[in-house]
C-alpha positions as CSV (number, residue, x, y, z in Angstrom):
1,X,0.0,0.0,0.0
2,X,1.0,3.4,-0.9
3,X,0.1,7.3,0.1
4,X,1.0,9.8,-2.0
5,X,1.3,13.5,-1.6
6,X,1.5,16.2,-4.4
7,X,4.9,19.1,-3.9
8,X,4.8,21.9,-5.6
9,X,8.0,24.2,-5.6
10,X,9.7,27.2,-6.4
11,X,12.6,29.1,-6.2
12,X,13.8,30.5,-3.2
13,X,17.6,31.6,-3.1
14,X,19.5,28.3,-3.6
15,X,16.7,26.4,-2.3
16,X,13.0,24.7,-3.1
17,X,10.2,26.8,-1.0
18,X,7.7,23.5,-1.3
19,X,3.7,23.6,-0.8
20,X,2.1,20.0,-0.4
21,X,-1.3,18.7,-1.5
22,X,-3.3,15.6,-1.5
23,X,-4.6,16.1,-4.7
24,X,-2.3,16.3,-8.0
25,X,-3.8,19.5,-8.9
26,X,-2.6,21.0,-6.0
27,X,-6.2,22.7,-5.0
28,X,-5.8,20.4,-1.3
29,X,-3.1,21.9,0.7
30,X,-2.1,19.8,3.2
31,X,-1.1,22.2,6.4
32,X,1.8,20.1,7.6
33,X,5.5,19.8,6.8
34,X,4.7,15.9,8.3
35,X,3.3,13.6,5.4
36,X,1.5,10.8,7.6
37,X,0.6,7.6,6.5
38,X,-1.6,4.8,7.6
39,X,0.7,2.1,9.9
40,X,1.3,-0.8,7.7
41,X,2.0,1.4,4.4
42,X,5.0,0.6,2.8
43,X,5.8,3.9,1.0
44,X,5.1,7.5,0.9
45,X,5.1,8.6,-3.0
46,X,5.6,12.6,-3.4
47,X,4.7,13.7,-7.1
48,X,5.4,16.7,-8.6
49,X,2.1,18.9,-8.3
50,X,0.4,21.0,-11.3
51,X,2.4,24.1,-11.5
52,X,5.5,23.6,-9.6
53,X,8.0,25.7,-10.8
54,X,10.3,23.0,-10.1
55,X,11.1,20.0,-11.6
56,X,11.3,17.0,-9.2
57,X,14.8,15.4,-9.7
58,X,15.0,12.8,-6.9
59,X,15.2,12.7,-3.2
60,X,17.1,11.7,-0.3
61,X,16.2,10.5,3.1
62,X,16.7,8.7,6.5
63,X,15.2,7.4,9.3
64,X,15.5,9.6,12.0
65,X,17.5,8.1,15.5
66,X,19.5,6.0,13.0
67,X,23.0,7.0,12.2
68,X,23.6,9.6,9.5
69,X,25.3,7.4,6.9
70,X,24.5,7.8,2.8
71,X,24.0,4.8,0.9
72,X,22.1,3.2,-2.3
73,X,19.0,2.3,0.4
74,X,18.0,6.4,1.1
75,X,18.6,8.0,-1.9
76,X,15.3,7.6,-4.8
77,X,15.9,9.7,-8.2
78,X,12.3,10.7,-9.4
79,X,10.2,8.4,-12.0
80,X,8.0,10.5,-14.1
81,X,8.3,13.2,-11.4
82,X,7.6,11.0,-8.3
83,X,10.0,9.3,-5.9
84,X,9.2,6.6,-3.2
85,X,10.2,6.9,0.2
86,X,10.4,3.2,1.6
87,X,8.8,2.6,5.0
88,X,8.7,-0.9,6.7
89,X,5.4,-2.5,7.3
90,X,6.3,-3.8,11.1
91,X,7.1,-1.1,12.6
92,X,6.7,2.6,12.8
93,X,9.3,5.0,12.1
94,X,10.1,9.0,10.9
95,X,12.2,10.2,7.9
96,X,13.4,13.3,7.1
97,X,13.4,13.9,4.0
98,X,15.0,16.1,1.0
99,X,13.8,16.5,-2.0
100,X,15.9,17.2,-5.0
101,X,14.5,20.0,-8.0
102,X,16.1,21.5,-10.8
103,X,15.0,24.5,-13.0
104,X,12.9,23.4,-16.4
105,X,14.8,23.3,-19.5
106,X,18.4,24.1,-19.2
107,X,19.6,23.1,-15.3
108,X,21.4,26.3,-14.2
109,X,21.2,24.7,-9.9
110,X,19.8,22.2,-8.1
111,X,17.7,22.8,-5.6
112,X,17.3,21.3,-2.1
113,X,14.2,21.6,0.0
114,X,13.3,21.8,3.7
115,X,13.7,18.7,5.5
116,X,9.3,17.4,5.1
117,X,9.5,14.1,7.7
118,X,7.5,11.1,6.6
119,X,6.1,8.7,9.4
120,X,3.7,5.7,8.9
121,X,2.1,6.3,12.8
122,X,0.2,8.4,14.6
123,X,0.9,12.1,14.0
124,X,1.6,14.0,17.2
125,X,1.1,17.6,18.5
């Protein structure tokens, strides 16, 4: 089972300034830098939205508590404009994410975002 939530990003310096949505036209917006899905889900898919700026390159992430180490398991590059955060089905957990944009066209930067966090629990105040 997947959730997916819908970015939509512009330019901000040398960084992403992203909105998030739950629907791909980005008319939802969802109030929260904390994409929650149900417990049990197995990935939280983040699409490009309809008018982002941005073009979603890729994303990388980790689960937070865990040691901050890079490797092939927490970095996604985008498919059609959406990358797949992984999320194990036993047990809950939070990632912070990054996600990756560059301009349209011609890349003149790539852009990183604010850190959203994914969790497949309960979100809390």
């Amino acid at each position: 089972m997947t959730t997916t939530y819908y970015v939509k990003a512009q330019a901000a310096g040398q960084f992403a300034s992203c909105s998030y949505f739950t629907d791909p036209e980005c008319t939802q917006p969802y109030d929260s830098k904390l994409l929650v899905v149900p417990p049990g889900t197995t990935a939280c898919d983040i699409a490009e939205g309809a008018g982002s700026e941005l073009a979603l390159l890729g994303a990388t992430y980790k689960t937070i508590g865990h040691a901050p180490v890079m490797t092939d398991h927490n970095f996604c590059a985008a498919t059609n404009g959406v990358v797949s955060v992984g999320l194990p089905s036993d047990n809950t957990v939070k990632k912070g994410v990054v996600l990756i944009f560059s301009d349209r066209g011609e890349v003149c930067c790539l852009y990183p975002s604010s850190d959203p966090e994914v969790t497949n629990g309960e979100q809390s105040c």
